[in-house]
PDB file with SEQRES, HELIX, SHEET and CRYST1 records, atoms N, CA, C and O in Angstrom:
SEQRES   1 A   79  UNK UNK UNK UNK UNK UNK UNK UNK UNK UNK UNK UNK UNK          
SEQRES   2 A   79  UNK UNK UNK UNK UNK UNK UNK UNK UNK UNK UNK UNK UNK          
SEQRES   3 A   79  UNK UNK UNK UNK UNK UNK UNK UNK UNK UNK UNK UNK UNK          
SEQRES   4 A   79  UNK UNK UNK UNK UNK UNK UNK UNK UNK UNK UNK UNK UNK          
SEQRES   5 A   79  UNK UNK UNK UNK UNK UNK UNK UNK UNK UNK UNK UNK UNK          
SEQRES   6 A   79  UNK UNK UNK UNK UNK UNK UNK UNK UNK UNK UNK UNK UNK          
SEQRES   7 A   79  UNK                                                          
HELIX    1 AA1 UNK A   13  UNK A   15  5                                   3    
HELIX    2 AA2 UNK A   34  UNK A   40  1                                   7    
SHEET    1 AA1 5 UNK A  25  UNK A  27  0                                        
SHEET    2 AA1 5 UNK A   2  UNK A   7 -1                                        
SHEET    3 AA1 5 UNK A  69  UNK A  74  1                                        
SHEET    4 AA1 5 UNK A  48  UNK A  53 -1                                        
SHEET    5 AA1 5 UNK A  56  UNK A  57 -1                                        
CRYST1    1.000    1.000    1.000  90.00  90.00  90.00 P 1           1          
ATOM      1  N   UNK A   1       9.250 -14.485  -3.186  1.00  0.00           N  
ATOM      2  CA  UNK A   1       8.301 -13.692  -3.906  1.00  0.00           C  
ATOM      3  C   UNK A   1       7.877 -12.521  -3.023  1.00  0.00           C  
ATOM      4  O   UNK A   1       7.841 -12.723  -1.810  1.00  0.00           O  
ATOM      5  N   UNK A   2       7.542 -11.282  -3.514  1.00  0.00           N  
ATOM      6  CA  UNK A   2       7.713  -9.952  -3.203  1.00  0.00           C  
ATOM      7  C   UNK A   2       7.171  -8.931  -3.815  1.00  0.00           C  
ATOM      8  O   UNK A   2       7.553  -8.803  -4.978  1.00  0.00           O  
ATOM      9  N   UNK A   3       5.841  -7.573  -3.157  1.00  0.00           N  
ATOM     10  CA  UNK A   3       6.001  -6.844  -3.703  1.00  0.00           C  
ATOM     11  C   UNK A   3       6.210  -5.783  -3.226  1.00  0.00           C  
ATOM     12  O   UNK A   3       5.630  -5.712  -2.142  1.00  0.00           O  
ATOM     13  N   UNK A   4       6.818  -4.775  -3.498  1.00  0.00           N  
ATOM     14  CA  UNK A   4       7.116  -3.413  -3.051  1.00  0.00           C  
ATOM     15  C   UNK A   4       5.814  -2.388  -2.779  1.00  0.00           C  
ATOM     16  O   UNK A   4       4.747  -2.292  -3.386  1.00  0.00           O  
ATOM     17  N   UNK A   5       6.366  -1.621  -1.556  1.00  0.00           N  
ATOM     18  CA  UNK A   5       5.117  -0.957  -1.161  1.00  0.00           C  
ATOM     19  C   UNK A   5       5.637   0.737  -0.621  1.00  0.00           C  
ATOM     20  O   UNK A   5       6.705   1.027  -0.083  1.00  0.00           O  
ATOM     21  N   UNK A   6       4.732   1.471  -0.902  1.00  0.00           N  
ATOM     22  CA  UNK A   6       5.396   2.810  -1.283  1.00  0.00           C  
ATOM     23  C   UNK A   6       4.185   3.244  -0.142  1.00  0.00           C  
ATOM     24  O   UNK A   6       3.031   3.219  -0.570  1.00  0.00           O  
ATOM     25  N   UNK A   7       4.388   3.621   1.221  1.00  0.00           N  
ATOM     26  CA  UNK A   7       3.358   4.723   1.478  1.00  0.00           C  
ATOM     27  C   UNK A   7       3.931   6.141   1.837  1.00  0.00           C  
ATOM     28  O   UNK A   7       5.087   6.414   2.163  1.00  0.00           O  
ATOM     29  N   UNK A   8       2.768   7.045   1.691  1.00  0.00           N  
ATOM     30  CA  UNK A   8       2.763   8.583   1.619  1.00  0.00           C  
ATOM     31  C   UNK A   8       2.291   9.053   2.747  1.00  0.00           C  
ATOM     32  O   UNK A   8       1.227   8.740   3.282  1.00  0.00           O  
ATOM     33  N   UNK A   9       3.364  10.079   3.248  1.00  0.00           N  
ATOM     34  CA  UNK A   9       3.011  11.039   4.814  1.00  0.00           C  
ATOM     35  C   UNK A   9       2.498  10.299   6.013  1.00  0.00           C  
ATOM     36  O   UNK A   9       3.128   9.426   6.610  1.00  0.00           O  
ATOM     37  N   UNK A  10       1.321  10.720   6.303  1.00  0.00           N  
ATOM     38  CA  UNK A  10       0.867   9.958   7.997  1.00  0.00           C  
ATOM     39  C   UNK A  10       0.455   8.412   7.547  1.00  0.00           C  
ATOM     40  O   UNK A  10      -0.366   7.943   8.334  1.00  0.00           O  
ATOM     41  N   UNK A  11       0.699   7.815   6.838  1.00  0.00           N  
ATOM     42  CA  UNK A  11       0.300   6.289   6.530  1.00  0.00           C  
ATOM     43  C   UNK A  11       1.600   5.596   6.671  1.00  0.00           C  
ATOM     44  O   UNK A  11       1.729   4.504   6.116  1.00  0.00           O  
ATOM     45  N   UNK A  12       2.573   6.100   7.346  1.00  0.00           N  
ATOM     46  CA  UNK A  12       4.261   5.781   7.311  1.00  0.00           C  
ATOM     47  C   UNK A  12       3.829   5.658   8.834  1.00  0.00           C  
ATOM     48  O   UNK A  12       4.612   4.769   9.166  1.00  0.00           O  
ATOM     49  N   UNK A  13       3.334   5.862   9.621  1.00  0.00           N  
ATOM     50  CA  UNK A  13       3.469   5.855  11.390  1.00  0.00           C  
ATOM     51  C   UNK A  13       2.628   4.375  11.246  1.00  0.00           C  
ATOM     52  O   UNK A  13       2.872   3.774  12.292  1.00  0.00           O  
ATOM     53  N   UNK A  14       1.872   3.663  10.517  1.00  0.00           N  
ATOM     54  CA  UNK A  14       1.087   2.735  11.079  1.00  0.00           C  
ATOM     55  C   UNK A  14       2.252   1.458  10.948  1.00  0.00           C  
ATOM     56  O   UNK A  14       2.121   0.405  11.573  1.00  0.00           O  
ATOM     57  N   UNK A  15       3.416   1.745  10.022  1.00  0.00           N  
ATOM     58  CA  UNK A  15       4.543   0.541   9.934  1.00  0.00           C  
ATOM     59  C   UNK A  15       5.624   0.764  10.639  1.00  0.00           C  
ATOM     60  O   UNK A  15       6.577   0.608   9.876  1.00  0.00           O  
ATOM     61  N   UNK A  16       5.999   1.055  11.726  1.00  0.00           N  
ATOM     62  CA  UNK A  16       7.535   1.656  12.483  1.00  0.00           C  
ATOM     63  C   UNK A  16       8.328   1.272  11.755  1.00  0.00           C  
ATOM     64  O   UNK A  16       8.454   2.139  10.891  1.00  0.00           O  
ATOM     65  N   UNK A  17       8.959   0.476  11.570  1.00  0.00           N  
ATOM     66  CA  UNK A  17       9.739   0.124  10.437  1.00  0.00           C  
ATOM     67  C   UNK A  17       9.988   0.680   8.997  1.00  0.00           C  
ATOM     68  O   UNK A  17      11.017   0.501   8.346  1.00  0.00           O  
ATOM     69  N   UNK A  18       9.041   1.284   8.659  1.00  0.00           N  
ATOM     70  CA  UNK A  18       9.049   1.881   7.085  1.00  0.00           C  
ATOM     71  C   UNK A  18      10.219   3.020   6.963  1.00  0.00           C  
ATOM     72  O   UNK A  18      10.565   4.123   7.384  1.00  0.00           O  
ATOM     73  N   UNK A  19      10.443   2.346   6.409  1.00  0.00           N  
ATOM     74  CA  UNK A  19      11.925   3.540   5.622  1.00  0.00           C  
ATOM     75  C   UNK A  19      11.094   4.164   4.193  1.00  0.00           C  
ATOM     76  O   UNK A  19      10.663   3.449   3.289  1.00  0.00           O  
ATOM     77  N   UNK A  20      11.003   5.574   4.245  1.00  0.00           N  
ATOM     78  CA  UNK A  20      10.492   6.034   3.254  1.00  0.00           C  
ATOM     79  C   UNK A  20      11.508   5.934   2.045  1.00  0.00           C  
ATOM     80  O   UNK A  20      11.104   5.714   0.903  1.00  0.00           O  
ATOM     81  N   UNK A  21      13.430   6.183   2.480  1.00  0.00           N  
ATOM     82  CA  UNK A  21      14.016   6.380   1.273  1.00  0.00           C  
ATOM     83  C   UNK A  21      14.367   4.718   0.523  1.00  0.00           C  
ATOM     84  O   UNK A  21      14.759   4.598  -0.637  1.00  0.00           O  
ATOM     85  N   UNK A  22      14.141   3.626   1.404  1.00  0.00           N  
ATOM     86  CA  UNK A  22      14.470   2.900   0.817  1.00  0.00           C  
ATOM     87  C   UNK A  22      13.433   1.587  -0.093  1.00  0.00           C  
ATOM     88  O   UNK A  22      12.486   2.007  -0.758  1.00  0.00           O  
ATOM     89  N   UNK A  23      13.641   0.405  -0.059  1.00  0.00           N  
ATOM     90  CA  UNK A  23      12.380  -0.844  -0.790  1.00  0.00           C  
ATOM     91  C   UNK A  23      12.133  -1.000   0.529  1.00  0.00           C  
ATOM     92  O   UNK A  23      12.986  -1.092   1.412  1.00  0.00           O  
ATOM     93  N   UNK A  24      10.448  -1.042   0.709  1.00  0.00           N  
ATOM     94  CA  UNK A  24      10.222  -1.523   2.000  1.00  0.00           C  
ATOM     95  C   UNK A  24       9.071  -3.378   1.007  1.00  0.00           C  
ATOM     96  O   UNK A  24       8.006  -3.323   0.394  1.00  0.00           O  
ATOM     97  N   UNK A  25       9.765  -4.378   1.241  1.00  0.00           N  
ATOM     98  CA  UNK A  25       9.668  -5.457   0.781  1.00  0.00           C  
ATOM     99  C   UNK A  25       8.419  -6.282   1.688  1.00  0.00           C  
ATOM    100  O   UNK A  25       8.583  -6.398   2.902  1.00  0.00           O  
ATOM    101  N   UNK A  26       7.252  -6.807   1.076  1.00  0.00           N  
ATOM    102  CA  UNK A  26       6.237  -7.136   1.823  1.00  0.00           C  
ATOM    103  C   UNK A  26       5.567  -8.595   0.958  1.00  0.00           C  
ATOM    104  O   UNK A  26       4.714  -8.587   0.071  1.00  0.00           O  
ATOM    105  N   UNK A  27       6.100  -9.492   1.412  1.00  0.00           N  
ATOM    106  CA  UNK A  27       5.730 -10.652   1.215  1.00  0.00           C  
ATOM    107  C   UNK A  27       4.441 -11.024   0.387  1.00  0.00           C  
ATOM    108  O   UNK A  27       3.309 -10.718   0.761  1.00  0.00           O  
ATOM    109  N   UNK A  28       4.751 -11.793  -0.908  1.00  0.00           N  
ATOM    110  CA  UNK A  28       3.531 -12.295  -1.772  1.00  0.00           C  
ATOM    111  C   UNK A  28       2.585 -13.110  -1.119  1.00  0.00           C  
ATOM    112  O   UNK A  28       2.888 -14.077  -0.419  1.00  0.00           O  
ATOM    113  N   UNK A  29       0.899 -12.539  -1.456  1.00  0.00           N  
ATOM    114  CA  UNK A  29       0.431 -14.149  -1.290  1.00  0.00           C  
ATOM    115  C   UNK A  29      -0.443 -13.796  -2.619  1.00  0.00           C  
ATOM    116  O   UNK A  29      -0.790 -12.849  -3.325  1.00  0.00           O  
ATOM    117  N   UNK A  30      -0.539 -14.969  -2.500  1.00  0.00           N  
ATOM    118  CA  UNK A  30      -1.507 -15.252  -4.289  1.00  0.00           C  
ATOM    119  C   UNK A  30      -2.831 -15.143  -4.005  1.00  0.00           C  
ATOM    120  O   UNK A  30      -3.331 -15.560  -2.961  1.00  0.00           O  
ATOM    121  N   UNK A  31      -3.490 -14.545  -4.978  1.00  0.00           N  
ATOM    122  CA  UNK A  31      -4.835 -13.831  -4.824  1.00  0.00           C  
ATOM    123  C   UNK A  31      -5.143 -13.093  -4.094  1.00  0.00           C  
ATOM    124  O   UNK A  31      -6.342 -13.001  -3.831  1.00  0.00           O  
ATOM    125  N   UNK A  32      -4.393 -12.429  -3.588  1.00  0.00           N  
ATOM    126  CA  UNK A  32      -4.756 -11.145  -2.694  1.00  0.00           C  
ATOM    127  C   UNK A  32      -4.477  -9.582  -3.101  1.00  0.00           C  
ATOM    128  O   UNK A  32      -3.411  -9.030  -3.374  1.00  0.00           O  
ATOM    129  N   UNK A  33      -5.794  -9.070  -3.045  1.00  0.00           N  
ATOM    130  CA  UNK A  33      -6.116  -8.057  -3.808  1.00  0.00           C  
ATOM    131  C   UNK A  33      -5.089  -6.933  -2.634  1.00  0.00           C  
ATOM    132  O   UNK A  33      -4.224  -7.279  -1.830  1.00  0.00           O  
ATOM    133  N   UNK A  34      -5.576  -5.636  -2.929  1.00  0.00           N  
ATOM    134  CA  UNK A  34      -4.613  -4.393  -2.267  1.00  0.00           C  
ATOM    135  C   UNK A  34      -5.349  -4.511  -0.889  1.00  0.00           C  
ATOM    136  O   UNK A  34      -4.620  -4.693   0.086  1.00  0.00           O  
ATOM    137  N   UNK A  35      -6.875  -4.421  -0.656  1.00  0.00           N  
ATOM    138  CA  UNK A  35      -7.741  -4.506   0.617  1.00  0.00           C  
ATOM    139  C   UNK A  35      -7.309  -5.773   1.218  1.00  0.00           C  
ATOM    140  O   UNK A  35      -7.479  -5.689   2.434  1.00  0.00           O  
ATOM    141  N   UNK A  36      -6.879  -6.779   0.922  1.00  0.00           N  
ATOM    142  CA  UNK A  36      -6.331  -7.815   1.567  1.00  0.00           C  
ATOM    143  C   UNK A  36      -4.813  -7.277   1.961  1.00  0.00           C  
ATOM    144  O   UNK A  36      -4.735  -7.129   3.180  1.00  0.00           O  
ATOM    145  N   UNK A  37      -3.920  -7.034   1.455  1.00  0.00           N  
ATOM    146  CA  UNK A  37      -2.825  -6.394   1.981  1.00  0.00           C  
ATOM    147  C   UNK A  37      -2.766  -5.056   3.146  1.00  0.00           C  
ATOM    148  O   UNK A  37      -1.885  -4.695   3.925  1.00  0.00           O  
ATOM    149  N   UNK A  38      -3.959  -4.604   2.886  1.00  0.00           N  
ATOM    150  CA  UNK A  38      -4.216  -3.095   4.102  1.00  0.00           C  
ATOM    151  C   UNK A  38      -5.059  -4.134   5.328  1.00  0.00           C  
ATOM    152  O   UNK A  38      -5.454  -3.662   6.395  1.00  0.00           O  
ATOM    153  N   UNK A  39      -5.166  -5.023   5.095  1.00  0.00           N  
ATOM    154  CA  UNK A  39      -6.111  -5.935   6.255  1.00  0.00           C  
ATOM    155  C   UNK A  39      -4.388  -6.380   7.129  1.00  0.00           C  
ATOM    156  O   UNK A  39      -3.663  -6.179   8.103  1.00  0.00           O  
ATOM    157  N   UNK A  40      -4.537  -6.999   6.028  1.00  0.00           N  
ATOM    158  CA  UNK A  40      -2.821  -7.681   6.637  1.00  0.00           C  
ATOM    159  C   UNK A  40      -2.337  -6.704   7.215  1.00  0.00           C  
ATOM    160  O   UNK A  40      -2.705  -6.598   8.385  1.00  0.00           O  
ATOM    161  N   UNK A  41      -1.295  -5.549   6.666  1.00  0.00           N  
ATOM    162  CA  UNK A  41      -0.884  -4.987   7.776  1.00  0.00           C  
ATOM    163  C   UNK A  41      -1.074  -3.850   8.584  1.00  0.00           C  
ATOM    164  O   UNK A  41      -0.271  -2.969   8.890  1.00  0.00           O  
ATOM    165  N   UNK A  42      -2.807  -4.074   9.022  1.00  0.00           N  
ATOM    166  CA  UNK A  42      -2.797  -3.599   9.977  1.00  0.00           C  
ATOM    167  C   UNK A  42      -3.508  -1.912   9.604  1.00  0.00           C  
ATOM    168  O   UNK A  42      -3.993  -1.214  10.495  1.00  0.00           O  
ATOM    169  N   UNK A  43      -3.441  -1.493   8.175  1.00  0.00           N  
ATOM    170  CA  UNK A  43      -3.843  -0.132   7.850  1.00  0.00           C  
ATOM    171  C   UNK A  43      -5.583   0.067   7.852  1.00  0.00           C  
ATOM    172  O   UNK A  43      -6.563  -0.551   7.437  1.00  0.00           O  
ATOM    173  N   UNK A  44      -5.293   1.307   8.574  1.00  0.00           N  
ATOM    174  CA  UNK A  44      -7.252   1.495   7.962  1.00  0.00           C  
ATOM    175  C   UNK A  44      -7.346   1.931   6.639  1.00  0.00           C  
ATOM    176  O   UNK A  44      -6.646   2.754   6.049  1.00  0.00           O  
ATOM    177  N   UNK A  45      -8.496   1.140   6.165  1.00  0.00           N  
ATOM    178  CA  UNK A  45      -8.814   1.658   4.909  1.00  0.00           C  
ATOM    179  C   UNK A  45      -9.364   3.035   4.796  1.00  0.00           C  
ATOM    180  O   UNK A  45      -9.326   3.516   3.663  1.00  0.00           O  
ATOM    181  N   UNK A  46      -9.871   3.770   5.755  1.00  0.00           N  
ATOM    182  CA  UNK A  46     -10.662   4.813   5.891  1.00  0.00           C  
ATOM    183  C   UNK A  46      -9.661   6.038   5.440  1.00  0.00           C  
ATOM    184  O   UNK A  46      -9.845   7.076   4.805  1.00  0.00           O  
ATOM    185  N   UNK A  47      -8.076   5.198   6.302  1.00  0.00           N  
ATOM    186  CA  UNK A  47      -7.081   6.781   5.979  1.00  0.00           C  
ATOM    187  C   UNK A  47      -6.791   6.881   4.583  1.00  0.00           C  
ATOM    188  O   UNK A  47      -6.344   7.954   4.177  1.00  0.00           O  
ATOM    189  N   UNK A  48      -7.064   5.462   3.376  1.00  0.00           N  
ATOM    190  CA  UNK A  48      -6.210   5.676   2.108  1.00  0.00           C  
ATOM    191  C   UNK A  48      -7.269   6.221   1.657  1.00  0.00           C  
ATOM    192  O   UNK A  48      -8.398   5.776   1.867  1.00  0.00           O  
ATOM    193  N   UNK A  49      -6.951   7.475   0.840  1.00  0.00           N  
ATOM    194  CA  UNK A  49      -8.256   7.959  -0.386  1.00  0.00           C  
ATOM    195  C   UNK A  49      -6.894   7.426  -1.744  1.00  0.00           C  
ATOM    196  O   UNK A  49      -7.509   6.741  -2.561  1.00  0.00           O  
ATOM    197  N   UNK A  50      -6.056   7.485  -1.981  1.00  0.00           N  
ATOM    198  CA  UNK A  50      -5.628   6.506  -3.448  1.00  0.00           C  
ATOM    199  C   UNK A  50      -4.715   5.539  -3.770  1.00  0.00           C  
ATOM    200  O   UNK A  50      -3.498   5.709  -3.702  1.00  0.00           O  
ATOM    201  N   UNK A  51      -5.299   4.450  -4.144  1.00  0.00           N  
ATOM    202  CA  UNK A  51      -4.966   3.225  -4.220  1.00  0.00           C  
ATOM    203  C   UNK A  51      -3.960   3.096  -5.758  1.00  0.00           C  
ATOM    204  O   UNK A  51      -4.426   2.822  -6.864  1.00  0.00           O  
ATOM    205  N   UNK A  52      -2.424   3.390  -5.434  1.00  0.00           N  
ATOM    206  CA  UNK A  52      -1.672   2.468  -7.081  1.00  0.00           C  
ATOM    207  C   UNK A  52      -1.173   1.336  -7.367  1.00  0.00           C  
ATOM    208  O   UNK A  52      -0.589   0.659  -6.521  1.00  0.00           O  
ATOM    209  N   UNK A  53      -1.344   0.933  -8.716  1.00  0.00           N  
ATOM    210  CA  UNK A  53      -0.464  -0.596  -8.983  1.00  0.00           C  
ATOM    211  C   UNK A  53       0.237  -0.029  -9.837  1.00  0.00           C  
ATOM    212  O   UNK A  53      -0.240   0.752 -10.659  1.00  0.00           O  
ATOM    213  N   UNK A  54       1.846  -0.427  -9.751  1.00  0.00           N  
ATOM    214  CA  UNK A  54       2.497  -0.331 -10.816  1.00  0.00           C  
ATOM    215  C   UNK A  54       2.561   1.301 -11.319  1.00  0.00           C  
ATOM    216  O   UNK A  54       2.773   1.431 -12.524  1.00  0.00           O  
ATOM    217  N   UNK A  55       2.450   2.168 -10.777  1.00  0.00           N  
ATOM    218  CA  UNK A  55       1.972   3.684 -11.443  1.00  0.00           C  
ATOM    219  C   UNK A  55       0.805   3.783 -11.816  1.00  0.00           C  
ATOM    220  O   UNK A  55       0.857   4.946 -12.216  1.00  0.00           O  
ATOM    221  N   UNK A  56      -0.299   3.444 -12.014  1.00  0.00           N  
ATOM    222  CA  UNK A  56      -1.326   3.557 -12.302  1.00  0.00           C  
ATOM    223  C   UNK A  56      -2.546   3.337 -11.489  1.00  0.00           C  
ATOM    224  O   UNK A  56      -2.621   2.188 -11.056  1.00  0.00           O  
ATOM    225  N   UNK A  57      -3.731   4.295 -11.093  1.00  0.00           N  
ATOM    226  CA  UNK A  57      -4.848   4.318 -10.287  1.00  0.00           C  
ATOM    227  C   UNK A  57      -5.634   3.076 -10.233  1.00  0.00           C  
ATOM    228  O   UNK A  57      -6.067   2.606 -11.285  1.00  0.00           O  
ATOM    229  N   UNK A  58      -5.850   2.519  -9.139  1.00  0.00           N  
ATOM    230  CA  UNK A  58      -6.686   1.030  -9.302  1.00  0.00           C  
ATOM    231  C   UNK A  58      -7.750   1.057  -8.485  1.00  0.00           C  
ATOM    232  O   UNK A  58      -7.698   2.002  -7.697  1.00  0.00           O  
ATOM    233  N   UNK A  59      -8.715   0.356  -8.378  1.00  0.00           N  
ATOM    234  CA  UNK A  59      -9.203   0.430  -6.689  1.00  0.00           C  
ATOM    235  C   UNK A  59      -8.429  -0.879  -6.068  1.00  0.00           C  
ATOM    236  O   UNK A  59      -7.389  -1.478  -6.342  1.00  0.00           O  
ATOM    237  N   UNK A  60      -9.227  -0.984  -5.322  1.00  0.00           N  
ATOM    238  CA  UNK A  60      -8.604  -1.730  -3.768  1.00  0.00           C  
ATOM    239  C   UNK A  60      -8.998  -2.681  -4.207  1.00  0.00           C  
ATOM    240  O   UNK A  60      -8.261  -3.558  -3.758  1.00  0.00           O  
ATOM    241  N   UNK A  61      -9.840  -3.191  -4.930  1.00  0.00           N  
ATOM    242  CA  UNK A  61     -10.333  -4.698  -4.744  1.00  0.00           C  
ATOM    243  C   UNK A  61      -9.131  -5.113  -6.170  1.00  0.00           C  
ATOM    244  O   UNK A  61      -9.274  -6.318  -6.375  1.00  0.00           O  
ATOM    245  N   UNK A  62      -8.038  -4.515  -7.175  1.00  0.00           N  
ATOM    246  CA  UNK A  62      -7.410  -5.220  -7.565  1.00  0.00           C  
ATOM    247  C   UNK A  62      -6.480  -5.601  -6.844  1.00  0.00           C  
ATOM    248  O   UNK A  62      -6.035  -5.045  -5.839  1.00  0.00           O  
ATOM    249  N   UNK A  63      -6.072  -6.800  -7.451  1.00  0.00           N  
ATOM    250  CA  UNK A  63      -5.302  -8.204  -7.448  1.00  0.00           C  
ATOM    251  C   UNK A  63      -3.940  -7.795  -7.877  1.00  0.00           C  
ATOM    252  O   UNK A  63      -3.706  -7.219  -8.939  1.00  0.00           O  
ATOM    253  N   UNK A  64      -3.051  -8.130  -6.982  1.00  0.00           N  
ATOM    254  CA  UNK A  64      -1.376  -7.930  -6.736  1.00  0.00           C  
ATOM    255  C   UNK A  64      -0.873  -9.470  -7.416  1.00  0.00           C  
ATOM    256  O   UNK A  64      -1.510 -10.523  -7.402  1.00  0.00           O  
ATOM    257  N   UNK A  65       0.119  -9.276  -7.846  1.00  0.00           N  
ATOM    258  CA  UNK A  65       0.916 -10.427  -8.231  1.00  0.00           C  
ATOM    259  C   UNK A  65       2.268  -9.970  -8.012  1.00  0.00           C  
ATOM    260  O   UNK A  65       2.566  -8.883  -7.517  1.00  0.00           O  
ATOM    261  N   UNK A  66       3.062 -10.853  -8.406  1.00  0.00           N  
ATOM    262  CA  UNK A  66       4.361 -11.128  -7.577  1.00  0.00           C  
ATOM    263  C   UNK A  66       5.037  -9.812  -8.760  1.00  0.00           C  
ATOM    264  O   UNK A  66       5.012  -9.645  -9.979  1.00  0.00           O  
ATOM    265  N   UNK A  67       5.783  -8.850  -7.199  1.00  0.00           N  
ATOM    266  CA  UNK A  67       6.579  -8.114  -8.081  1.00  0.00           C  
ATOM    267  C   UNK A  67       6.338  -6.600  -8.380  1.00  0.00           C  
ATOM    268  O   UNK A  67       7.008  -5.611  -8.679  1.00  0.00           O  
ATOM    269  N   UNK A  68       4.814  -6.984  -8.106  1.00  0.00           N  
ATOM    270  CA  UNK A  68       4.492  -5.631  -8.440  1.00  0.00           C  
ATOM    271  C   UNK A  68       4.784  -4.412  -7.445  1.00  0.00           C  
ATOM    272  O   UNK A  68       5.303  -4.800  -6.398  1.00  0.00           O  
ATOM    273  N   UNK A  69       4.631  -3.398  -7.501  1.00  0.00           N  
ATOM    274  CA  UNK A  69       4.504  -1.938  -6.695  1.00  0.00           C  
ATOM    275  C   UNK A  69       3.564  -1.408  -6.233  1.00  0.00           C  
ATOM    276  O   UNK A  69       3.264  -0.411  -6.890  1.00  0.00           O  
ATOM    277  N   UNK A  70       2.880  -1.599  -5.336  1.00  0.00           N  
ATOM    278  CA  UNK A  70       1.364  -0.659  -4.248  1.00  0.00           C  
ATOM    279  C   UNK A  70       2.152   0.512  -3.783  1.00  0.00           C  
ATOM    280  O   UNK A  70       3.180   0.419  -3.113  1.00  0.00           O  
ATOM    281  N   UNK A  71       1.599   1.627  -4.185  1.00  0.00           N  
ATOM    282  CA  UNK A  71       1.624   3.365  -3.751  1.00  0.00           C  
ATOM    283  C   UNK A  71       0.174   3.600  -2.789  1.00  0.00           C  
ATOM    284  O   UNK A  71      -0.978   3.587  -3.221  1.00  0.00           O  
ATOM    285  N   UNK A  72       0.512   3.764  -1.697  1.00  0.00           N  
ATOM    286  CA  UNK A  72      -0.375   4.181  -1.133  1.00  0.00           C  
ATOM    287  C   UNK A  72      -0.991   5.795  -0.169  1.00  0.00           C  
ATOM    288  O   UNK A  72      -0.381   6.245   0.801  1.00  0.00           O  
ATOM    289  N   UNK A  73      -2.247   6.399  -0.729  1.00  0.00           N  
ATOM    290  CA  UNK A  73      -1.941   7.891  -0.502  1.00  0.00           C  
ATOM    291  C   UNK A  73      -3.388   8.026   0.606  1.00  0.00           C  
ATOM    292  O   UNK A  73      -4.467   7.441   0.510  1.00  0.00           O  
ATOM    293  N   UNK A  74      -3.006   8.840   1.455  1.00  0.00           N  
ATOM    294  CA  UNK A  74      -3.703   9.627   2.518  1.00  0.00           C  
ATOM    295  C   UNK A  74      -4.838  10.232   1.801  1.00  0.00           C  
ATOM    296  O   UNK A  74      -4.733  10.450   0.594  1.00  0.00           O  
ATOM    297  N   UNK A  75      -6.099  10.571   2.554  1.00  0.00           N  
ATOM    298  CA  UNK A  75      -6.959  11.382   2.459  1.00  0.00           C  
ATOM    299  C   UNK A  75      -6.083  12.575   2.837  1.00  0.00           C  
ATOM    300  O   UNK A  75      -5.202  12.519   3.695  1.00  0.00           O  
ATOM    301  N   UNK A  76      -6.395  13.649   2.134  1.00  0.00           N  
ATOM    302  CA  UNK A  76      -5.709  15.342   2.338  1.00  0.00           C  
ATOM    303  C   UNK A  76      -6.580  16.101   2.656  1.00  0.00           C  
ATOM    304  O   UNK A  76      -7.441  15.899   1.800  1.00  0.00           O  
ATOM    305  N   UNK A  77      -7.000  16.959   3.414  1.00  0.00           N  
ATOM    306  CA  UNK A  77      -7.436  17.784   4.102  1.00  0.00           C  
ATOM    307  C   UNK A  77      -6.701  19.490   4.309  1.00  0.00           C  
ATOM    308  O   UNK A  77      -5.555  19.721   4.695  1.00  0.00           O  
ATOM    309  N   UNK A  78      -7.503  20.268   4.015  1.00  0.00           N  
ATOM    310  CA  UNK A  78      -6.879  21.714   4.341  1.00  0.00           C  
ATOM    311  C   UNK A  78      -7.850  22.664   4.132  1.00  0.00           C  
ATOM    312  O   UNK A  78      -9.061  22.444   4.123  1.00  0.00           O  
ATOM    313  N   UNK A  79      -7.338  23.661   3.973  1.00  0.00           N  
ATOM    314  CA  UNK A  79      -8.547  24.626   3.609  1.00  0.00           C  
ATOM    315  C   UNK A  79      -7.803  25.973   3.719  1.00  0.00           C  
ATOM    316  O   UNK A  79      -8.402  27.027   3.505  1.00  0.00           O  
TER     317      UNK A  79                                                      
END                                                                             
C-alpha cells in the first residue's frame, strides 16, 4: 500500500532522493492525515503554503488513504 507524492521547487532538497520526473512512492499508514506525512518525512510545515489531494486543494489536517496523490507547493515570494 502506497501513496504518491508530488513536491514543487525548493521542497525537492528536503528528500535527496526525489526524482521530480518520476513516482516518488511513500508508504501508507492508516489514519494519517497530510501533517502527519510532512512530520514523517522530515518537511517543515512552515515552507508548504499549498496542500493537494488527488488534484484538489485540502488543508493539512485531511486524511490520505491508500493510493492517493499529495502535491505539495512552496510559499512564493518575489516582488
Amino acid at each position: 500500500m502506497a501513496i504518491q507524492l508530488k513536491l514543487s521547487s525548493t521542497l525537492r532538497r528536503y528528500l535527496p532522493d526525489y526524482d521530480p520526473f518520476g513516482d516518488y512512492m511513500i508508504d501508507y499508514i492508516e489514519g494519517e492525515s497530510i501533517n502527519g506525512l510532512i512530520d514523517r518525512l522530515g518537511l517543515t510545515g512552515q515552507a508548504i503554503k499549498i496542500y493537494m489531494l488527488n488534484g484538489r486543494s485540502v488543508r493539512p489536517e485531511a486524511l490520505i488513504k491508500d493510493g492517493d496523490r499529495v502535491s505539495l507547493f512552496p510559499t512564493v515570494g518575489g516582488g
